[in-house]
Every structure is written in C-alpha cells, then in structure tokens.
DRENTORKOL-3810 file (N, C-alpha, C; in nm, 4 decimals):
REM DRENTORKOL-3810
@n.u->6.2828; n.v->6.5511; n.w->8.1366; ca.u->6.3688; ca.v->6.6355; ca.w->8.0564; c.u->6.3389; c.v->6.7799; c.w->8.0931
@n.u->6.3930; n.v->6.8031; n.w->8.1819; ca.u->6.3831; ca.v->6.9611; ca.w->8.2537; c.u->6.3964; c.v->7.0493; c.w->8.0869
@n.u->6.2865; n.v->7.1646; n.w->8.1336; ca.u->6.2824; ca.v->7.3007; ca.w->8.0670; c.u->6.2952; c.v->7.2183; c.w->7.9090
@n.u->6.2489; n.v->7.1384; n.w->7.9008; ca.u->6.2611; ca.v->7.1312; ca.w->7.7360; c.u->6.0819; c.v->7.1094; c.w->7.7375
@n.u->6.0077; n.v->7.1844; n.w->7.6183; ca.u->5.8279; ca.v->7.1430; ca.w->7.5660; c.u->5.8532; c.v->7.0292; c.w->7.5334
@n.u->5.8137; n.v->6.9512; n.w->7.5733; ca.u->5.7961; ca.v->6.8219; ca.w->7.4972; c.u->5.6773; c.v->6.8060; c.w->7.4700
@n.u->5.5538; n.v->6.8822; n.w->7.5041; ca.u->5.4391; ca.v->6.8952; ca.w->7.4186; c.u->5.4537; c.v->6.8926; c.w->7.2630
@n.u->5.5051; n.v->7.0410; n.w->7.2210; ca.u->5.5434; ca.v->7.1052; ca.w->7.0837; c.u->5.6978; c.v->7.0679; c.w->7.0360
@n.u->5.8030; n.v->6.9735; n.w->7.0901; ca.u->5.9075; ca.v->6.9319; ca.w->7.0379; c.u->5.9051; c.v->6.8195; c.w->6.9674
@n.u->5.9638; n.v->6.8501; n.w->6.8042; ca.u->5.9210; ca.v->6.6916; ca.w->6.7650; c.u->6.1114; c.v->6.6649; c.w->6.7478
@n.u->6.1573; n.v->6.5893; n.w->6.7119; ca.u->6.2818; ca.v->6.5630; ca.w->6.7051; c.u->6.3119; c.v->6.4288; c.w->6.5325
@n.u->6.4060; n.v->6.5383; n.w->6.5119; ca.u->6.4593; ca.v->6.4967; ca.w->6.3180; c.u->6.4746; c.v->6.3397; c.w->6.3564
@n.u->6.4187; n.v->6.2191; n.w->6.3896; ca.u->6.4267; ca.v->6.1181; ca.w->6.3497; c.u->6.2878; c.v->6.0326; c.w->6.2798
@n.u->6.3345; n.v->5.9241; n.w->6.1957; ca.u->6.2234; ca.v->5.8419; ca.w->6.1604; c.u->6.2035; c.v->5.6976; c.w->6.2764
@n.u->6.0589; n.v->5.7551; n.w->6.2519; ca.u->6.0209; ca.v->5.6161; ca.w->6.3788; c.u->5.8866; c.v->5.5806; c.w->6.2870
@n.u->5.8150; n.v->5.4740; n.w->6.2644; ca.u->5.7183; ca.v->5.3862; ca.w->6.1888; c.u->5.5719; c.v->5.4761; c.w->6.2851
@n.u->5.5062; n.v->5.5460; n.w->6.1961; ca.u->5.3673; ca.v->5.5690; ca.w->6.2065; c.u->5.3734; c.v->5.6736; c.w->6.3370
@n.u->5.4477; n.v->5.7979; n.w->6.3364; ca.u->5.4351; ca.v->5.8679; ca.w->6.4784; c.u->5.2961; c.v->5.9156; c.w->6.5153
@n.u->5.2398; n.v->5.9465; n.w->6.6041; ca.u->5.1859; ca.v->5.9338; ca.w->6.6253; c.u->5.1132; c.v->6.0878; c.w->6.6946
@n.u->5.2324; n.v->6.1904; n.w->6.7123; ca.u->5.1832; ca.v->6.3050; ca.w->6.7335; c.u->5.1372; c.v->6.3626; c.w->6.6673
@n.u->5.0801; n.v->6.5323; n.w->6.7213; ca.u->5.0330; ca.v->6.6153; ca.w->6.6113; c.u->5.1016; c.v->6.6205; c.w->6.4832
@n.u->5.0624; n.v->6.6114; n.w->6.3591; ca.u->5.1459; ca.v->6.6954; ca.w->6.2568; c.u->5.2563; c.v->6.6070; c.w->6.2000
@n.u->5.2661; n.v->6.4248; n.w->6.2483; ca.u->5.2776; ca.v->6.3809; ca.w->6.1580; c.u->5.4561; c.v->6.3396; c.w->6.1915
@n.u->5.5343; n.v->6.4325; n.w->6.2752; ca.u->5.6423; ca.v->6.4201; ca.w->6.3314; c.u->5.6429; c.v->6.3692; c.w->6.4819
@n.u->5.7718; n.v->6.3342; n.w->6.5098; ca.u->5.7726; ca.v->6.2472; ca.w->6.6030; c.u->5.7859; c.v->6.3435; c.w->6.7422
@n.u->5.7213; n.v->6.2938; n.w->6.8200; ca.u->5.7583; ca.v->6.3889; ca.w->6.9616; c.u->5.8564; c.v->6.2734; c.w->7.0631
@n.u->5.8862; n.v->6.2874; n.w->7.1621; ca.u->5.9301; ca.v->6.2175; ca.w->7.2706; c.u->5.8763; c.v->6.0584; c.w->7.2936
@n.u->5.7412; n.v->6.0624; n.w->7.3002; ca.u->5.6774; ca.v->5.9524; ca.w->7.2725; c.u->5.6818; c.v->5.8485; c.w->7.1774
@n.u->5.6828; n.v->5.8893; n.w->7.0710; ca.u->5.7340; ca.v->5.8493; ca.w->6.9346; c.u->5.8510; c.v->5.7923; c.w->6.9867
@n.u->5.9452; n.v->5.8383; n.w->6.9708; ca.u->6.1048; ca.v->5.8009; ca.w->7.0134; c.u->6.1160; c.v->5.6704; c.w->7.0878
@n.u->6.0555; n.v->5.7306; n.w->7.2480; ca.u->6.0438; ca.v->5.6024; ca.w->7.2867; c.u->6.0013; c.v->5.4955; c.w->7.2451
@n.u->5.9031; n.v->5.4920; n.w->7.1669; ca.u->5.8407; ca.v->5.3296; ca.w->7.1658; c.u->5.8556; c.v->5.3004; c.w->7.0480
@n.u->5.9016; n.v->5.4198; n.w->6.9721; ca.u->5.9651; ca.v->5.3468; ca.w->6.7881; c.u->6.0478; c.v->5.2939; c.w->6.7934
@n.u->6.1797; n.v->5.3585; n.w->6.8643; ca.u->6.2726; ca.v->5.3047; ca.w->6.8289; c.u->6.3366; c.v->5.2463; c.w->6.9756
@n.u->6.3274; n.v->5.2882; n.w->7.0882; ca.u->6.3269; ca.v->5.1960; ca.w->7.2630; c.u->6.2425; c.v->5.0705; c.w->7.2759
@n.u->6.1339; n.v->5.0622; n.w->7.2545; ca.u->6.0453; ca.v->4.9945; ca.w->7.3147; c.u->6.0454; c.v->4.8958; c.w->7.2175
@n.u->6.0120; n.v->4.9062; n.w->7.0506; ca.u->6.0425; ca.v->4.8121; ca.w->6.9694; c.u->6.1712; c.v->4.7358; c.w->6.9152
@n.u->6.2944; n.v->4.8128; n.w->6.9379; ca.u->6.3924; ca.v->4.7380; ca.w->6.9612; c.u->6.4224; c.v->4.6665; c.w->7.0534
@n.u->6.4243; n.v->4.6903; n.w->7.1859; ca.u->6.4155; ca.v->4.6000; ca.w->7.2857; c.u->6.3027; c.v->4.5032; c.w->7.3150
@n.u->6.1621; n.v->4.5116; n.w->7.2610; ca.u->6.0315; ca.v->4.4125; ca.w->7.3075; c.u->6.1064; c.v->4.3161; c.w->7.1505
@n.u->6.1670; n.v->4.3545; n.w->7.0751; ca.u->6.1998; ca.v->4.2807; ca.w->6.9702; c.u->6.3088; c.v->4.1930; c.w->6.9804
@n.u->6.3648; n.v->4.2167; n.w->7.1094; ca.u->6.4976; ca.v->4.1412; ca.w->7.1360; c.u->6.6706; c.v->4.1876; c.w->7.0382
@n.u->6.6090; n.v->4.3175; n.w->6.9972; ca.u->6.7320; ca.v->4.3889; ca.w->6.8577; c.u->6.8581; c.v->4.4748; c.w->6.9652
@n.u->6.9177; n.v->4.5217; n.w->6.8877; ca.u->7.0282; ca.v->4.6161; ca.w->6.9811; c.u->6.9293; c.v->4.7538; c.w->6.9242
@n.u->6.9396; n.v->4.8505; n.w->6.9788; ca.u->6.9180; ca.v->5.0288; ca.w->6.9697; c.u->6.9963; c.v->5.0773; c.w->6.8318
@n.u->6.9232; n.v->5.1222; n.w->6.7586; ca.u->7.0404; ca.v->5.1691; ca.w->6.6470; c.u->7.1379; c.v->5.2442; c.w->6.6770
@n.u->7.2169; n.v->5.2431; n.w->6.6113; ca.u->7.3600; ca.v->5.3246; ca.w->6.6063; c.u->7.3008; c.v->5.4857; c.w->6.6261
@n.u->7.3315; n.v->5.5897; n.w->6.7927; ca.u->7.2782; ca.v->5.6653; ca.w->6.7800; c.u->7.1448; c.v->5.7040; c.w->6.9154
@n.u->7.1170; n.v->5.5503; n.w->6.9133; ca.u->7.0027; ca.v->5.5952; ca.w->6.9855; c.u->7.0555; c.v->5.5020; c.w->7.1571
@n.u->7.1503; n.v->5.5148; n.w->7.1853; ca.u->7.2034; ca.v->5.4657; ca.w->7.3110; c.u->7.1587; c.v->5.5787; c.w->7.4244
@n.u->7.1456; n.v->5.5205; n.w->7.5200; ca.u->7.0969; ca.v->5.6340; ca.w->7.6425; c.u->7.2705; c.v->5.6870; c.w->7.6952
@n.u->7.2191; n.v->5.8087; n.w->7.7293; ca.u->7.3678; ca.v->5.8717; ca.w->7.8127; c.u->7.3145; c.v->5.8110; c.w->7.9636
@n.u->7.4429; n.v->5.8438; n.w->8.0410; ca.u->7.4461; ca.v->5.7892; ca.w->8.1530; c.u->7.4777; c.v->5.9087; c.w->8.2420
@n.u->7.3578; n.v->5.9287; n.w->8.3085; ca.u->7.3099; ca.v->6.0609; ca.w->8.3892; c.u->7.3023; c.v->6.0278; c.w->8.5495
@n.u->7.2459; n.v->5.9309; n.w->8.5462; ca.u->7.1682; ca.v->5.9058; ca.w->8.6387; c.u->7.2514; c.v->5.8772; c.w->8.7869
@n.u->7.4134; n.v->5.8182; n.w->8.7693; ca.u->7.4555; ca.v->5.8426; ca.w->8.9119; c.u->7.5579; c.v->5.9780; c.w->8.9140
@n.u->7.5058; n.v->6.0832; n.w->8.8326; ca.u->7.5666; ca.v->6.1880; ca.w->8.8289; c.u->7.5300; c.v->6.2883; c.w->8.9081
@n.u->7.5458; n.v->6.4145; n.w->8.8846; ca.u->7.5352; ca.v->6.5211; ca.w->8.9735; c.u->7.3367; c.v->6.5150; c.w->8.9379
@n.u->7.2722; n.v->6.5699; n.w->9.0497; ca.u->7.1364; ca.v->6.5163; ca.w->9.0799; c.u->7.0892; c.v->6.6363; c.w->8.9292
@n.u->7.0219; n.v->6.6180; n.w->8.8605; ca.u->6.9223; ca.v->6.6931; ca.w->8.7670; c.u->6.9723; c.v->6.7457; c.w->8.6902
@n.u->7.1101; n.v->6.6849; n.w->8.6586; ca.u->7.1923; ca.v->6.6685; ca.w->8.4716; c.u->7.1133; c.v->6.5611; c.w->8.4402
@n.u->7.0520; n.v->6.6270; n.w->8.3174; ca.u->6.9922; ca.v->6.5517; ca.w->8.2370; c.u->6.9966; c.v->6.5956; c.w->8.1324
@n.u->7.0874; n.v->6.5586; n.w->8.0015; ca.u->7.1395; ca.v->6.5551; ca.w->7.8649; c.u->7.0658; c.v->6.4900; c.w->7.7466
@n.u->7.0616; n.v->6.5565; n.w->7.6686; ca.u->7.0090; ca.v->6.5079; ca.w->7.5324; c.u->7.1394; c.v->6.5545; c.w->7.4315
@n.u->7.1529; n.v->6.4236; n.w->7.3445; ca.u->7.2357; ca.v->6.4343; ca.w->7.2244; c.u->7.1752; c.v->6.4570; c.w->7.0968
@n.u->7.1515; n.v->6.5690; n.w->7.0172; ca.u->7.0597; ca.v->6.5210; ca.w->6.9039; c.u->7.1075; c.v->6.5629; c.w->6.7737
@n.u->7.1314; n.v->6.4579; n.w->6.6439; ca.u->7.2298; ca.v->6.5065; ca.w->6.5155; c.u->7.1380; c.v->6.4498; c.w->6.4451
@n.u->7.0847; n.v->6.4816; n.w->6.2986; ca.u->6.9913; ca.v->6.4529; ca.w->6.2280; c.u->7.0273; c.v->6.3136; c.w->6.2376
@n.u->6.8825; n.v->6.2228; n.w->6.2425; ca.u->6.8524; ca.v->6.0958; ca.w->6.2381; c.u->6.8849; c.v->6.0218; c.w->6.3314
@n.u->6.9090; n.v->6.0941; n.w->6.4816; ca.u->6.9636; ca.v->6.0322; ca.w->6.6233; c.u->6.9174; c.v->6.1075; c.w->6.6992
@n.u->6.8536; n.v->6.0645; n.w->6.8373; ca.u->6.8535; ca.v->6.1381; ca.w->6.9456; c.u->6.8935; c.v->6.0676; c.w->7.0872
@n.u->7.0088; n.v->6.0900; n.w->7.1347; ca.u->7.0060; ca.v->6.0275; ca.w->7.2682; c.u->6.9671; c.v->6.0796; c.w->7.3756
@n.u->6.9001; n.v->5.9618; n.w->7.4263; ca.u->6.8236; ca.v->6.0410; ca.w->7.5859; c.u->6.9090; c.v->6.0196; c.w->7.6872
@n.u->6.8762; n.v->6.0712; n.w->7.7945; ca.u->6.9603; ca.v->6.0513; ca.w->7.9182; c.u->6.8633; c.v->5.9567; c.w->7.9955
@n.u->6.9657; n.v->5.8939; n.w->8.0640; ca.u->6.9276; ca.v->5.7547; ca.w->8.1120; c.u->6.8213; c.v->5.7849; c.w->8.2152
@n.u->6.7995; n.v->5.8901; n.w->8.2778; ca.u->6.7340; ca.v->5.9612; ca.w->8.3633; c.u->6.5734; c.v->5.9082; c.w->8.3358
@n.u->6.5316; n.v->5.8827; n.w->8.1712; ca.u->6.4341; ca.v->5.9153; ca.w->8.1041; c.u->6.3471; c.v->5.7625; c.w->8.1687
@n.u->6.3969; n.v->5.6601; n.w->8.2166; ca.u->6.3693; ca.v->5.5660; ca.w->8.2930; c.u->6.2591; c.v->5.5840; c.w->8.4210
@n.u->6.3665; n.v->5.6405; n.w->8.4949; ca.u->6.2527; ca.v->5.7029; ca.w->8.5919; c.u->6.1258; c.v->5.7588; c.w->8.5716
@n.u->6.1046; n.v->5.8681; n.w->8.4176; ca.u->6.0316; ca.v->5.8990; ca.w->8.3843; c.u->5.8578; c.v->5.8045; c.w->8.3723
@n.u->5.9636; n.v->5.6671; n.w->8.2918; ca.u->5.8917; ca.v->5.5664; ca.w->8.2885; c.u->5.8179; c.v->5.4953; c.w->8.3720
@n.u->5.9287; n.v->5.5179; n.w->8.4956; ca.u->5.8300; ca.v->5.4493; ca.w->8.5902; c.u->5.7576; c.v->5.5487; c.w->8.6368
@n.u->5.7852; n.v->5.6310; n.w->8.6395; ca.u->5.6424; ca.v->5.7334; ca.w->8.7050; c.u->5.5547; c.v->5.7558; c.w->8.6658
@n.u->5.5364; n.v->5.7280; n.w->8.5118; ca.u->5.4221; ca.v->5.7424; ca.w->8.4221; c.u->5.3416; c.v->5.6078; c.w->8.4885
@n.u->5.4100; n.v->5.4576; n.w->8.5071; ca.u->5.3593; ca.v->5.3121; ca.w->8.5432; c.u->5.2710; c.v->5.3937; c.w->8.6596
@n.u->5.3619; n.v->5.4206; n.w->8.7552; ca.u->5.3272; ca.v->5.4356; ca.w->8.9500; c.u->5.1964; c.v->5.5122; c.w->8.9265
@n.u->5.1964; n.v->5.6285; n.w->8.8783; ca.u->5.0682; ca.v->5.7259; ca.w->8.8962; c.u->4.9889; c.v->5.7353; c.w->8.8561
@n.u->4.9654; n.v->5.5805; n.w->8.7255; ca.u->4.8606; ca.v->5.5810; ca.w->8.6412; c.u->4.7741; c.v->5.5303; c.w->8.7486
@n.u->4.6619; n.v->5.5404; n.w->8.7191; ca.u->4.4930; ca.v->5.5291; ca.w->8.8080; c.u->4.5121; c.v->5.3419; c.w->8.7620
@n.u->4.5013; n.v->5.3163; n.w->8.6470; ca.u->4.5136; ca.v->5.1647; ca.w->8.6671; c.u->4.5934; c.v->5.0707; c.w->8.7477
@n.u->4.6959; n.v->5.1347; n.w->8.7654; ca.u->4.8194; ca.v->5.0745; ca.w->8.8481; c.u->4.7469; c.v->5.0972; c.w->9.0610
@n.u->4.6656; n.v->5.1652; n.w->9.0958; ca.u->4.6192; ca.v->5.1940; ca.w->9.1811; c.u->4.5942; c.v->4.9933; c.w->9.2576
@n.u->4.6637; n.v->5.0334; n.w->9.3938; ca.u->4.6758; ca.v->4.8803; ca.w->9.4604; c.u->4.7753; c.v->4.8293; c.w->9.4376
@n.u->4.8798; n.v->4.8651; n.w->9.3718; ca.u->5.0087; ca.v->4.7676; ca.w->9.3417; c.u->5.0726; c.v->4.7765; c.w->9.4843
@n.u->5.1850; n.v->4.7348; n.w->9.4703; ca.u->5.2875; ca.v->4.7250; ca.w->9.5942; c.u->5.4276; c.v->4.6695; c.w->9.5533
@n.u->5.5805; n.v->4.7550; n.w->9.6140; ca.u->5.7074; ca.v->4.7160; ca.w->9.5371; c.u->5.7516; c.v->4.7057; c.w->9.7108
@n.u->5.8474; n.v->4.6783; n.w->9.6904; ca.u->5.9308; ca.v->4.6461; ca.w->9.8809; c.u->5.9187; c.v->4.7431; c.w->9.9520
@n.u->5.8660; n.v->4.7579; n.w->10.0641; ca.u->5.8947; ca.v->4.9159; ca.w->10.1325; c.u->6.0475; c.v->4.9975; c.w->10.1021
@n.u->6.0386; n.v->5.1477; n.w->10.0961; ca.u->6.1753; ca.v->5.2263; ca.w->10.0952; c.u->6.1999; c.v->5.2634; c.w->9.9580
@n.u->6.1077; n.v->5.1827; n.w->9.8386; ca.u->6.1513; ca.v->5.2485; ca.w->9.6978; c.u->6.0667; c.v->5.3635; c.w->9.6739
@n.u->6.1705; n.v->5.4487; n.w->9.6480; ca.u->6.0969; ca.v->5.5860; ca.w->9.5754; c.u->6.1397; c.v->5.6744; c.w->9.4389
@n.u->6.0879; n.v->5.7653; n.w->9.4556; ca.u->6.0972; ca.v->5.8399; ca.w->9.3292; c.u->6.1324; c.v->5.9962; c.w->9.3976
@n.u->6.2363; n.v->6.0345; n.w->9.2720; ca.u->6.2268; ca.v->6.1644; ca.w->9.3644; c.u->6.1648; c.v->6.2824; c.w->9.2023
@n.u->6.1437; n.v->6.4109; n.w->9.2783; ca.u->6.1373; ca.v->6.5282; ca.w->9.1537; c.u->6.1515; c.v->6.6213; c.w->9.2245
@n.u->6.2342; n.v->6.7058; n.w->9.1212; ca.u->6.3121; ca.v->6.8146; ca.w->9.1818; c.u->6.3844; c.v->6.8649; c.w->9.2832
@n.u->6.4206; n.v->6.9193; n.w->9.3425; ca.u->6.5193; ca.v->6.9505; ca.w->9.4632; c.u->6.4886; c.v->6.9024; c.w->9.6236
@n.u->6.3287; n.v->6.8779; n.w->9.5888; ca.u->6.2897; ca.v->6.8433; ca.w->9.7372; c.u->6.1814; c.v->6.7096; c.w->9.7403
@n.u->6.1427; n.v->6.6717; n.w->9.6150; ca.u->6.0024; ca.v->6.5531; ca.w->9.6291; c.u->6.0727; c.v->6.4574; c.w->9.6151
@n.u->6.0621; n.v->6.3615; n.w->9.7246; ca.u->6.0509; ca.v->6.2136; ca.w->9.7451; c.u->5.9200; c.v->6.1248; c.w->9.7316
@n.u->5.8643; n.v->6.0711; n.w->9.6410; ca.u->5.7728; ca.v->6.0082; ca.w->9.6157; c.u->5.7561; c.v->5.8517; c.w->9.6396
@n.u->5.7087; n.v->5.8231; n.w->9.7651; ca.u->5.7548; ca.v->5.6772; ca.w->9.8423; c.u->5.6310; c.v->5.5686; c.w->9.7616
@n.u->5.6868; n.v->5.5105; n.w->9.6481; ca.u->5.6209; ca.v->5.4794; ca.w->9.5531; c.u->5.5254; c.v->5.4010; c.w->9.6068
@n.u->5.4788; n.v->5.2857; n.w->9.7212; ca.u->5.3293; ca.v->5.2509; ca.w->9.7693; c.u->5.2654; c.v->5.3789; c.w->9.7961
@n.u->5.3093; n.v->5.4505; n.w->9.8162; ca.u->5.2312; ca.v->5.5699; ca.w->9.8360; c.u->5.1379; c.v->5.6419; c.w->9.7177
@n.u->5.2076; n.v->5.6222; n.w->9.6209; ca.u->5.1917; ca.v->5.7081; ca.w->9.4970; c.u->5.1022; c.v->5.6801; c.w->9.3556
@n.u->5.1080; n.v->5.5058; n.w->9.4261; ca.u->5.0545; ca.v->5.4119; ca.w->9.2887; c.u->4.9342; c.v->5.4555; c.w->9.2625
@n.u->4.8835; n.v->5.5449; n.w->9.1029; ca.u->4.7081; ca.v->5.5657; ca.w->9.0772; c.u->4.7022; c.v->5.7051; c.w->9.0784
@n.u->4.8083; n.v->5.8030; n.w->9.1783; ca.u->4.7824; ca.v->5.8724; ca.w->9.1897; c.u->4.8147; c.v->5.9909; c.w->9.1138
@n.u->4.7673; n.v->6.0042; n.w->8.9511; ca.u->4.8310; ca.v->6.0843; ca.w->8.8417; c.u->4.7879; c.v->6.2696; c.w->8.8865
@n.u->4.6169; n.v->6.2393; n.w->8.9043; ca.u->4.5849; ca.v->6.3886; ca.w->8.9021; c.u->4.6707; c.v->6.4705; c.w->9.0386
@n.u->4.7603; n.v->6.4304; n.w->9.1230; ca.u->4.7988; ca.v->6.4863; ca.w->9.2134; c.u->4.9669; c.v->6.5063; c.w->9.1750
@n.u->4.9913; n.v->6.5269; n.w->9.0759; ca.u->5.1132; ca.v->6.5049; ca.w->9.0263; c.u->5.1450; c.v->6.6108; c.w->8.9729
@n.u->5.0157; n.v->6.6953; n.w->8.9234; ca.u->5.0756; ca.v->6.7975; ca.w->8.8533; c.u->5.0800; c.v->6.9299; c.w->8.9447
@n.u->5.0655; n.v->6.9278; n.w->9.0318; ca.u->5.0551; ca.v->7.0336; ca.w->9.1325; c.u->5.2219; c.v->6.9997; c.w->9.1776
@n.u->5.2541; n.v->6.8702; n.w->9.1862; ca.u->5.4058; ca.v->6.8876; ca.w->9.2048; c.u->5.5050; c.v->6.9470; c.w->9.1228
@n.u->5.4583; n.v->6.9069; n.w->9.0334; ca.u->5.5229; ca.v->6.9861; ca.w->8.8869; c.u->5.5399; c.v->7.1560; c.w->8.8851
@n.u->5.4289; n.v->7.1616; n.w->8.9191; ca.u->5.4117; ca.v->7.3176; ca.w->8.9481; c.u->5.4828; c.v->7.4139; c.w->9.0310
@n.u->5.4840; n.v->7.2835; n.w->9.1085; ca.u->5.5820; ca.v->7.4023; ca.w->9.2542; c.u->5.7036; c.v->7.3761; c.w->9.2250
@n.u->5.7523; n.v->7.3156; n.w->9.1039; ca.u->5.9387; ca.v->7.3454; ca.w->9.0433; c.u->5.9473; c.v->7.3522; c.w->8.9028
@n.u->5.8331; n.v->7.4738; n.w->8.8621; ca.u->5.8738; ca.v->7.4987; ca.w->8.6809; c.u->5.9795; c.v->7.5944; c.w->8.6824
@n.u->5.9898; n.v->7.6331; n.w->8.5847; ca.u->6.0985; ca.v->7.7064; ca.w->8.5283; c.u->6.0181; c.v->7.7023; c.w->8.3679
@n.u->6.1327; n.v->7.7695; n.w->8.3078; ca.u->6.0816; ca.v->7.8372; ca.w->8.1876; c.u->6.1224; c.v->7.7092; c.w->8.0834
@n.u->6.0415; n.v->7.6724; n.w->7.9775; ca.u->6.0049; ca.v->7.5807; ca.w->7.9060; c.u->6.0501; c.v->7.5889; c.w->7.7061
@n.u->6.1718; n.v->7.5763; n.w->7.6641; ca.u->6.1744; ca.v->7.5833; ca.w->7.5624; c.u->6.1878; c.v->7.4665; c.w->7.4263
@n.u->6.1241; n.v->7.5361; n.w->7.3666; ca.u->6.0343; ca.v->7.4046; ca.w->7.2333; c.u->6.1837; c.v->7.3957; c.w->7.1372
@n.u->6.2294; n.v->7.2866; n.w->7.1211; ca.u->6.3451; ca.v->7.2837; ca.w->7.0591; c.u->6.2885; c.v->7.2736; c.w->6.9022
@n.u->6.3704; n.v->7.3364; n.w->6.8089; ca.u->6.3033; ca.v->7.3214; ca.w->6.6718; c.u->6.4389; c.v->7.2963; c.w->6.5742
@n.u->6.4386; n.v->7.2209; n.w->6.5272; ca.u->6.5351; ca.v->7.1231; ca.w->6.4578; c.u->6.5197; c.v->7.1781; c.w->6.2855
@n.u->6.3967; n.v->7.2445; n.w->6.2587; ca.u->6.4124; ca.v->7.3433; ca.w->6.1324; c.u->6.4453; c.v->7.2089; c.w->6.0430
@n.u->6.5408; n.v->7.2782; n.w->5.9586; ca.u->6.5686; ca.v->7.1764; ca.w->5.8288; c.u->6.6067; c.v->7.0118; c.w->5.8459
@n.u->6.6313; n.v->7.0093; n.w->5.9345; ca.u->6.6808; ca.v->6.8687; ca.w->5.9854; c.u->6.5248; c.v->6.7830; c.w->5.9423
@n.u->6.4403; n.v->6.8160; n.w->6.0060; ca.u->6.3188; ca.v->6.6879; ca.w->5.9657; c.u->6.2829; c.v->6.7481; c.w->5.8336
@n.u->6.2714; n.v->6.5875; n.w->5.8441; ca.u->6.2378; ca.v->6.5555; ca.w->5.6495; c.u->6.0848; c.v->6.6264; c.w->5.6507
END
C-alpha cells in the first residue's frame, strides 16, 4: 500500500481481539480478522470487505475503499502476502518453478528461489523507492 503508514494507521473497523498498539485495528488486524478467518472458516468476506481488482491494471494503482465499518483492499495486497511468506528466514530452502517472481517498484524483480529467507535484505529495497508516507486518521469513525 504505497505512501500510506501502516505502522500508525488503524482503520474504523471491528475485528475480534486486535492486536496492535492502542487497542485498534491496523492492517494486520484486517487481514486476519476478517480475510484470513473468513476464508480459513470456509465463510464469504462480509459485505464490504471484498478486494478491488488492481492487479492486472496500470502497474502501482493500488486503491483502498474505506466507509465506517468497511475497508477494501486492493487485490495487490496478495502479493504483499507472499512476500512476507518468500523473505521470512523460516521459509529459507523452499523452491516454486523456475521464472516466478515478485516485482517492487518501478525497477525490482525479485526471482523468488532467489529471495526465499531473505527478509533483512529487503529493506534496503524499500529504501531506494520511498516517497513520503501518510498516516490516515479516520477521527470519529472508530468507536
């Protein structure tokens, strides 16, 4: 989710026991309150929380919908997922078909046997395509 904090962003929905600072839900939350437990549950997504469809669009539109008690992510947020899997240090030794990758930002191709374990080298990629970072604040909306 380009240029959005998702450190310090919590977002006006209820998800069971969040888990960030302060008691509100951040990004994380989201995902696995209401993504991860509706689907490991075999349920539909509530009304609201459907992903937009980004991903065979123009390269690094990436959209968020957000109205008190909904937030939709952009489908983009997938990839995210797997990159969190690929670069964790536990995942180190895996292997997917040669040719699958990952990309970030305008120029990184990340040829995922390549990449598996390898988290602490990730943020130096990050680095060489920030931009300026703003904390969305939803004010009266969270309860």
């Amino acid at each position: 989710m380009p240029g959005i904090n998702l450190v310090e962003t919590r977002f006006p929905v209820k998800v069971q026991h969040p888990k960030a600072p302060g008691g509100k839900p951040d990004l994380a939350d989201v995902i696995y309150g209401v993504h991860r437990c509706s689907h490991g549950h075999g349920e539909e997504l509530p009304g609201g929380f459907q992903l937009i469809q980004d991903a065979q669009g123009p390269p690094r539109l990436t959209r968020i919908l957000v109205a008190k008690g909904t937030v939709q992510l952009s489908d983009r947020v997938i990839f995210g997922l797997i990159a969190v899997a690929v670069l964790s240090p536990v995942n180190k030794g895996q292997h997917v078909p040669d040719g699958y990758y990952l990309t970030f930002g305008a120029k990184e191709k990340l040829i995922i046997n390549e990449w598996w374990g390898r988290a602490a080298e990730f943020p130096a990629i990050v680095a060489s395509d920030s931009g300026p970072l703003v904390t969305l604040d939803f004010g009266d909306w969270m309860e």
